[in-house]
C-alpha positions in Angstrom: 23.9 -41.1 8.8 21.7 -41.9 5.2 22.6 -45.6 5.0 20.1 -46.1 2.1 18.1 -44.5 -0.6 15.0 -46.2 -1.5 12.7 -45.4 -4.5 9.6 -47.3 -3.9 5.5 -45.7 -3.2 4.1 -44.9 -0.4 2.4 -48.2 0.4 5.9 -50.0 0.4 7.3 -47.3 3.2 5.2 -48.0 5.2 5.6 -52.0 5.4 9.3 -50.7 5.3 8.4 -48.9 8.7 6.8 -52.2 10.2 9.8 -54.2 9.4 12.9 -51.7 10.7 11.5 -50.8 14.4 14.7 -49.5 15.6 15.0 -47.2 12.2 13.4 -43.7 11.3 12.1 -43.5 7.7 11.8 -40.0 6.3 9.7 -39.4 3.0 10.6 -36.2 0.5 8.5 -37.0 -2.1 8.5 -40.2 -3.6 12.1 -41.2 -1.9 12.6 -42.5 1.6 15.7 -42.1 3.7 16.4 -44.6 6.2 19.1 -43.8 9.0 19.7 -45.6 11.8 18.0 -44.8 15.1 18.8 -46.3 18.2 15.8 -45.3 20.5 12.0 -46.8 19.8 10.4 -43.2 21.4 11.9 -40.9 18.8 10.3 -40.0 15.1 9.2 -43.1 13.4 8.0 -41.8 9.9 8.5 -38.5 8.4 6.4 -37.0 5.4 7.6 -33.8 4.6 7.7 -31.1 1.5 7.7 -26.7 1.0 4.1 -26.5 2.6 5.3 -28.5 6.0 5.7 -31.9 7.7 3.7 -35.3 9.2 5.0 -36.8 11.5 4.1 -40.7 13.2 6.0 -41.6 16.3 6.1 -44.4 18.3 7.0 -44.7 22.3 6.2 -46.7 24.9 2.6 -46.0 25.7 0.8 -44.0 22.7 1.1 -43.4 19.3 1.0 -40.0 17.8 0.4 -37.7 15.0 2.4 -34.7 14.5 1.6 -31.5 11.6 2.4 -28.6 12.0 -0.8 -27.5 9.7 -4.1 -26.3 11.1 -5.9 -29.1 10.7 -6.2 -32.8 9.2 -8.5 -33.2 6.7 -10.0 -36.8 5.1 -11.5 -37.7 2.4 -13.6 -40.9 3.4 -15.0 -41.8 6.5 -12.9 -42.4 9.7 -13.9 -46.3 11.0 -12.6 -46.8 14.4 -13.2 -50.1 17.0 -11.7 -48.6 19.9 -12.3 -45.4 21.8 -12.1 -41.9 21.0 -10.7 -40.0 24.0 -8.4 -37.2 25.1 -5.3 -38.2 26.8 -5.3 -36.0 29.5 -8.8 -34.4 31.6 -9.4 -32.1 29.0 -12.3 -31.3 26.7 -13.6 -32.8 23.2 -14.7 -30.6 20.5 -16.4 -31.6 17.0 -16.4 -28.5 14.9 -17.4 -28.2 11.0 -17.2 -25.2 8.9 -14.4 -23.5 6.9 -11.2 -24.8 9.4 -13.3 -26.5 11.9 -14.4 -23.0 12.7 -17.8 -23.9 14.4 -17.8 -25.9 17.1 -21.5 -28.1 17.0 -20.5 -30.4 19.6 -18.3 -30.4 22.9 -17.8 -32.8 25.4 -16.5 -31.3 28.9 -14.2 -33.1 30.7 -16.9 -32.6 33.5 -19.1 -35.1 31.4 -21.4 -32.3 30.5 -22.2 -32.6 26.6 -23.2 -29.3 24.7 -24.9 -28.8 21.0 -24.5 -25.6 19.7 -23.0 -24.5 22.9 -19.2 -24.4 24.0 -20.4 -24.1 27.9 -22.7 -27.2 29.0 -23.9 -26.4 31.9 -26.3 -29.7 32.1 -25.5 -33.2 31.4 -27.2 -32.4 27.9 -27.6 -28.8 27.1 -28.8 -28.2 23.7 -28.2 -23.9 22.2 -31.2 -24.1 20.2 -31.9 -21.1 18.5 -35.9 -19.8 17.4 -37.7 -22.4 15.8 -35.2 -25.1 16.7 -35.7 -28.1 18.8 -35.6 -31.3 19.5 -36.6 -34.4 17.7 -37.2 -37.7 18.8 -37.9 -40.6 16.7 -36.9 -42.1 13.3 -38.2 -40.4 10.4 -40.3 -42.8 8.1 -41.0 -44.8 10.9 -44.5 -45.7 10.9 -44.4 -48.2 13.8 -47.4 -51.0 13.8 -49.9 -49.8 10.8 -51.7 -53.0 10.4 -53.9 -51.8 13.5 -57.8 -50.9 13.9 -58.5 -47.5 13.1 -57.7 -45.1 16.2 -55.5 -48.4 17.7 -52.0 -46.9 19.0 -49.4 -47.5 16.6 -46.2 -46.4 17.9 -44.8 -44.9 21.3 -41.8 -42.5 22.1 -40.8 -42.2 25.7 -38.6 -39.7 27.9 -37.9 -41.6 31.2 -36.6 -40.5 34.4 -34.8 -42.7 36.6 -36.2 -43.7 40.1 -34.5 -45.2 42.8 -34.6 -48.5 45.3 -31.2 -49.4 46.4 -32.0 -53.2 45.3 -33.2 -52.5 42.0 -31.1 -49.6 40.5 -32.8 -49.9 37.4 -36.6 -48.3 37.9 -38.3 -45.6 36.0 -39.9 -43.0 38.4 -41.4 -41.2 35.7 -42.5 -40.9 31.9 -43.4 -38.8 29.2 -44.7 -40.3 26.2 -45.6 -39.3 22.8 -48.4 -41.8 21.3 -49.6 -42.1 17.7 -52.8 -43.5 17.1 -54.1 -44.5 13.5 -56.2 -41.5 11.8 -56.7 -43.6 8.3 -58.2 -46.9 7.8 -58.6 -50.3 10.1 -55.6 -52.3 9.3 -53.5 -49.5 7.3 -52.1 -46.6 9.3 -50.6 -44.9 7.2 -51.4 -41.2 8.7 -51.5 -41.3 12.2 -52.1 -38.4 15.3 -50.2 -38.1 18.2 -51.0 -37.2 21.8 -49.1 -37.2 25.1 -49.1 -39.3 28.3 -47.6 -38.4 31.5 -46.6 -41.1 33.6 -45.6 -41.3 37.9 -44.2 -44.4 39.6 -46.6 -44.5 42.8 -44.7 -47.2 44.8 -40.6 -47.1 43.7 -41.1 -51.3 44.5 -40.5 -52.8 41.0 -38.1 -52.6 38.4 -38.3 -50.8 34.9 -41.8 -49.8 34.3 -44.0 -52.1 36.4 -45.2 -49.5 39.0 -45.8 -46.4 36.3 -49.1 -45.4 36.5 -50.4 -42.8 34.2 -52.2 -39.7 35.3 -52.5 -37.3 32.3 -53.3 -37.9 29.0 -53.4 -34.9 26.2 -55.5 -36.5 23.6 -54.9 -35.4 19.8 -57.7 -33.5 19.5 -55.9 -31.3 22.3 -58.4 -32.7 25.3 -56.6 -33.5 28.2 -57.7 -36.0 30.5 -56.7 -36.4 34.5 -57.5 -39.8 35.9 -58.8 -40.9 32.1 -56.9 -41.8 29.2 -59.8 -41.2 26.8 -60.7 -37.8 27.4 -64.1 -36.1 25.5 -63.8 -32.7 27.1 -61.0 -29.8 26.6 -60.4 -30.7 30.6 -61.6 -33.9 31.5 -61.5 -34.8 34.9 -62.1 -38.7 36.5 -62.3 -37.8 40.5 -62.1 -34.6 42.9 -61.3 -31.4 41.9 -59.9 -28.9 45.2 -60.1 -25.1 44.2 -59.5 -22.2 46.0 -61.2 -20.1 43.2 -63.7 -21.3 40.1 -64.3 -18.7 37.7 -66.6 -18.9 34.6 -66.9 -16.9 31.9 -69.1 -15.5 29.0 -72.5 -16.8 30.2 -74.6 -15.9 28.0 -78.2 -15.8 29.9 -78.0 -14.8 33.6 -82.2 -14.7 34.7 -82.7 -11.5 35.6 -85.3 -11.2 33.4 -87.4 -12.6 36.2 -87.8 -9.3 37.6 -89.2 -7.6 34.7 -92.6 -6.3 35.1 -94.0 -8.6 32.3 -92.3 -11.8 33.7 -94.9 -14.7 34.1 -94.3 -15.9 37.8 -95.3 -19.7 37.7 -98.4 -20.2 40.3 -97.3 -21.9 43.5 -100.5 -24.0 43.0 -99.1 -24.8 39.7 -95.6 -25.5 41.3 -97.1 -27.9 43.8 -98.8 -30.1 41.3 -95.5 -30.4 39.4 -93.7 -31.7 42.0 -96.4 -34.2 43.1 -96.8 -35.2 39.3 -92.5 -35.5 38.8 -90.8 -35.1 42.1 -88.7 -31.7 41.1 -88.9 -28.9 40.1 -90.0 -27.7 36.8 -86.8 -26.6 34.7 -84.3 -28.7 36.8 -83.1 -32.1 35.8 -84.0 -35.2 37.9 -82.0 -37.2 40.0 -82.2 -39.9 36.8 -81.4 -37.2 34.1 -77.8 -36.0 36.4 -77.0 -39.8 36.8 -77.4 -40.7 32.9 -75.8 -37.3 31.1 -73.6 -35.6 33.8 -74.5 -32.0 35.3 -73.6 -28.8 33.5 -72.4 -26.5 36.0 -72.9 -23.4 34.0 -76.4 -24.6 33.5 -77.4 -25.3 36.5 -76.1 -22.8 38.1 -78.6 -20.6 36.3 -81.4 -22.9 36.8 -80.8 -22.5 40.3 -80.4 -18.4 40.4 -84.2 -18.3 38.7 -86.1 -20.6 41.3 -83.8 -18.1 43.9 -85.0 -15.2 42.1 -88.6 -16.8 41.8 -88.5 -18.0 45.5 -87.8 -14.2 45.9 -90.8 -12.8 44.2 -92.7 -15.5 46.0 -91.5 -14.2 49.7 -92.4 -10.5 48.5 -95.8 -11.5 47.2 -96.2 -13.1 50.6 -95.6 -9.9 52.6 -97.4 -8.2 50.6 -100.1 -10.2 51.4 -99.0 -10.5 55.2 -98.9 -6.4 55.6 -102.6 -6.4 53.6 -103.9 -8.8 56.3 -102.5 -7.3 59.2 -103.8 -3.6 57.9 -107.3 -4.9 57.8 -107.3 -7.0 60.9 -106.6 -3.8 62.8 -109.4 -2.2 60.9 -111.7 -5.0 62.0 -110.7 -4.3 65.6 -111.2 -1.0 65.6 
């Protein structure tokens, strides 16, 4: 029963609503109807006009929000201290669009979160279309810049958790993308970036203490294995197990050797090399391979002349040989 007619706006309703808890307070307009009702769970405000209703009700445990439009909409931003949640095991959508038509983020009652997708089937799974990604880091965040030129200035990790039952908290392994100061000594304001890959060796410490890292990509797209400064496209600090090397475009294989006007070196000449130097001509010494490094390639084909030369030496020889014993048996006879 209407016990009271109240002209008064909006912001006075609803101090009206916090002062009659046991009352229902209906709003048609710009007029509120109070009536009296008995039980705290029913309807506790009422806005209503032609295009439909909102409704706020109060029980025990919750408090709702009833419409029976498609959506809410809001004109500033929605500041909230709590939680936002679902009350039951059910999902979480954000959508944007024309009626909240596309969804861009869902949260699974699983745990699984989804960008772009409705169906996370990861922990994170991202939809990214072509020419979509990722990005990680701030934009216009230059990190340190007051650094020497090519000093690191900044650092951006992916970590992946390890495991020791006493110290939960352990990274097992990193990827990291490092910028390194391409301007001037003490102003990095352009900077490069390269990648580290990290492994945890031991699993003894916590956080980061046992991450060791074991391949670098530089910026000038050399990747290093056992060096963090590499100089080479593959630069390698230790022992390299293959199954199968295979080198291409070699540009001067020595056959040439075997062409009729090839000058064969004199062994006599060979001999006094070797007394004079203690190698062979056209190899490196054992001083030269300790100071610069060995060039496979190189020698390689250093080595496949003095095989080809040693060749034409052995022939030479038999030559000789078959001479000798043809006039030795001539002698005899």
């Amino acid at each position: 029963m209407k016990t009271k007619i109240l002209k008064i706006s909006l912001l006075l309703s609803v101090s009206l609503l916090c002062m009659t808890k046991t009352h229902a307070v209906n709003l048609i307009c710009d007029t509120i109807y109070v009536t009296n009702i008995k039980s705290t769970t029913q309807k506790a405000l009422n806005f209503k006009n032609s295009y439909g209703y909102i409704e706020f009700c109060q029980g025990s445990y919750l408090a709702t929000i009833n419409t029976d439009r498609d959506a809410f909409s809001f004109t500033k931003p929605i500041l909230i201290t709590g939680q936002i949640g679902t009350l039951s095991p059910s999902d979480l959508s954000f959508a944007t669009g024309p009626a909240t038509s596309f969804t861009r983020l869902m949260l699974k009652s699983s745990g699984n979160v989804g960008i772009g997708t409705v169906s996370p089937t990861n922990r994170l799974d991202v939809a990214a279309l072509n020419g979509e990604g990722i990005r990680i880091g701030k934009l216009g965040d230059g990190g340190v810049t007051a650094i020497p030129l090519n000093a690191q200035s900044a650092q951006l990790n992916i970590d992946f958790t390890g495991y020791r039952n006493t110290l939960p908290d352990q990274i097992g392994a990193r990827i990291s993308a490092l910028r390194f100061n391409n301007w001037n000594a003490g102003e990095s304001y352009i900077q490069k970036t390269g990648l580290s890959f990290s492994t945890n060796p031991s699993g003894i410490h916590a956080g980061i203490t046992d991450l060791v890292e074991r391949m670098r990509i530089s910026p000038e797209g050399n990747i290093g294995i056992g060096t963090i400064n590499p100089q080479y496209l593959l630069d390698v600090k230790g022992t390299i197990r293959a199954t199968e090397i295979r080198i291409v475009s070699i540009d001067s294989i020595p056959d040439y050797v075997f062409e009729s006007d090839y000058n064969l070196p004199k062994l006599t000449d060979v001999y006094a090399y070797i007394q004079a130097n203690k190698h062979l001509p056209n190899v490196p010494s054992a001083s030269e391979v300790k100071e610069n490094g060995m060039n496979m390639v190189d020698m390689q084909v250093k080595m496949l002349r003095k095989v080809e030369e040693l060749t034409l030496y052995v022939i030479n020889q038999q030559k000789e040989i078959e001479e000798l014993k043809q006039a030795l048996a001539k002698a005899k006879n």
